[in-house]
Residue frames relative to the residue before (quaternion, step in Angstrom):
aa qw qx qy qz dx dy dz
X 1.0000 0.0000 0.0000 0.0000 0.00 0.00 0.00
X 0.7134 0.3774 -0.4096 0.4253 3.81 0.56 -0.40
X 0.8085 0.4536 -0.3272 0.1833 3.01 0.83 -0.88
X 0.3350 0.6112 -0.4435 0.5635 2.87 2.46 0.36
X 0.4556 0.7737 -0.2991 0.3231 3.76 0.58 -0.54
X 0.9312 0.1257 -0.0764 0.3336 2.76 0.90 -1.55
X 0.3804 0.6465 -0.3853 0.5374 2.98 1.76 0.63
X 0.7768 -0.0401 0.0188 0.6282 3.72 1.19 -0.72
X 0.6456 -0.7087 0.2772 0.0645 2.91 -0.64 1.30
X 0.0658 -0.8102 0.5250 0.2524 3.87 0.60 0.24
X 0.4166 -0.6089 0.6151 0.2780 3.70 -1.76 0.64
X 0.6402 -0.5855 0.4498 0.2124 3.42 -0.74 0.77
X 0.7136 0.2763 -0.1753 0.6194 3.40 0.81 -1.73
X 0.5881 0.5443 -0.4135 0.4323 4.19 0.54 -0.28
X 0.4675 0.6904 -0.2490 0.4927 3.62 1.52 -0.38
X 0.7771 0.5315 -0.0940 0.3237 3.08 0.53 -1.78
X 0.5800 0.6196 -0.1687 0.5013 2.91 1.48 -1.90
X 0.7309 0.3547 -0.2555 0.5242 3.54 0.18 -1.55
X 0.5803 0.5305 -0.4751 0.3951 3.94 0.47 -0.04
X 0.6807 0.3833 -0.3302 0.5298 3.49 0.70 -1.64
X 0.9141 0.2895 -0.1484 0.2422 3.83 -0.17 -0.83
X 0.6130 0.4160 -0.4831 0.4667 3.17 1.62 1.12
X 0.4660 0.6657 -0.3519 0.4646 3.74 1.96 -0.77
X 0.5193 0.6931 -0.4797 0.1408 3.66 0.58 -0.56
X 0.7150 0.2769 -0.2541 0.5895 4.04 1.08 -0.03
X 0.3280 0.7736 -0.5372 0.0732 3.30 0.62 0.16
X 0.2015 -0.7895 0.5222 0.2517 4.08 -0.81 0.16
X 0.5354 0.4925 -0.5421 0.4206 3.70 -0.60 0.81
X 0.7839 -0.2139 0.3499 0.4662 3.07 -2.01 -0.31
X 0.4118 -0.7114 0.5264 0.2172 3.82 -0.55 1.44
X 0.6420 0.6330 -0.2061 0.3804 3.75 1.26 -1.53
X 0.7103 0.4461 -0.1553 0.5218 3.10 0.63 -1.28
X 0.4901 0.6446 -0.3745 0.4517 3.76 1.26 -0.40
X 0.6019 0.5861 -0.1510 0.5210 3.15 0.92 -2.03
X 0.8130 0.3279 -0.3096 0.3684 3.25 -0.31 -1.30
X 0.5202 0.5899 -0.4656 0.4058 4.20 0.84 -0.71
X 0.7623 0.5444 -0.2424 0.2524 3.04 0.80 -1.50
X 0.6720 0.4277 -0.2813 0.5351 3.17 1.55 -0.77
X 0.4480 0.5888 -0.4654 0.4858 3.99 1.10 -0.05
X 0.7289 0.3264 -0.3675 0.4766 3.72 0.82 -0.77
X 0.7126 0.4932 -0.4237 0.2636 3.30 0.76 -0.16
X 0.5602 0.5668 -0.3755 0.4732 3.66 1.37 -0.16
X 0.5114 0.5827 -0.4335 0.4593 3.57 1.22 -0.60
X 0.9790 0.0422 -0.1061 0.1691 3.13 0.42 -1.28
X 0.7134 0.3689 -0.2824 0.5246 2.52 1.88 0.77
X 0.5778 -0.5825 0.3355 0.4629 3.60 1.80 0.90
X 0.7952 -0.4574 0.2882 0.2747 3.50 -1.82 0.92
X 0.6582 0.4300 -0.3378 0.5175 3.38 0.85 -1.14
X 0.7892 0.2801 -0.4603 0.2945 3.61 -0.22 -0.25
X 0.3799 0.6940 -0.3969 0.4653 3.24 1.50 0.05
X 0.4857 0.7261 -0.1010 0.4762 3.48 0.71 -0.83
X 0.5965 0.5019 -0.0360 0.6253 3.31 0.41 -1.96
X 0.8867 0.3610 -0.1315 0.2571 3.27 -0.50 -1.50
X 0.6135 0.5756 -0.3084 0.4441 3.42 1.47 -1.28
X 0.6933 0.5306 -0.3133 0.3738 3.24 1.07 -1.10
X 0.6395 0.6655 -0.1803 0.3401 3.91 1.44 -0.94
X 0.5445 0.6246 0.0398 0.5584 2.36 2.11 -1.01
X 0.5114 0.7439 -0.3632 0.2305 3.43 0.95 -0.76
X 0.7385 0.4249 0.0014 0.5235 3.46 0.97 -1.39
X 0.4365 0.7607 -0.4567 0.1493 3.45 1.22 0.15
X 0.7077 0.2502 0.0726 0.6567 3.86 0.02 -0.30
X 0.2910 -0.8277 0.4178 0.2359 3.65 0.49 0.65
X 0.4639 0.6872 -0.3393 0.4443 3.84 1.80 -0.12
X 0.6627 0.3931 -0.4652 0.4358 3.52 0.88 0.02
C-alpha cells in the first residue's frame, strides 16, 4: 500500500468510505479490524487523518 501510495496518492475521506461500505460482513475480531485500518492510515497518511478517521469510524460494527 505505500508503495502504491506513493506513486498515487490515496484520499483519506475516499479511504474511509470504501472502509465503512465494504467491511460491513467482515468475520474476526471487529476491533482489531478497526484498529489495522487506522495503523494504515497514519502510515500513509500521518496522525491527523488518523484522528479524522478514528472518530468516523467510531460506530463501525456496533462491537467496538
Amino acid at each position: 500500500m505505500k508503495d502504491l501510495h506513493s506513486t498515487q496518492c490515496f484520499d483519506m475521506d475516499t479511504l474511509v468510505a470504501r472502509f465503512l461500505s465494504e467491511m460491513i460482513q467482515v468475520i474476526g475480531n471487529h476491533r482489531m479490524i478497526r484498529l489495522s485500518f487506522l495503523l494504515m492510515i497514519e502510515k500513509l497518511l500521518g496522525m491527523e487523518s488518523v484522528d479524522k478517521a478514528e472518530e468516523i469510524t467510531r460506530d463501525w460494527n456496533t462491537g467496538l
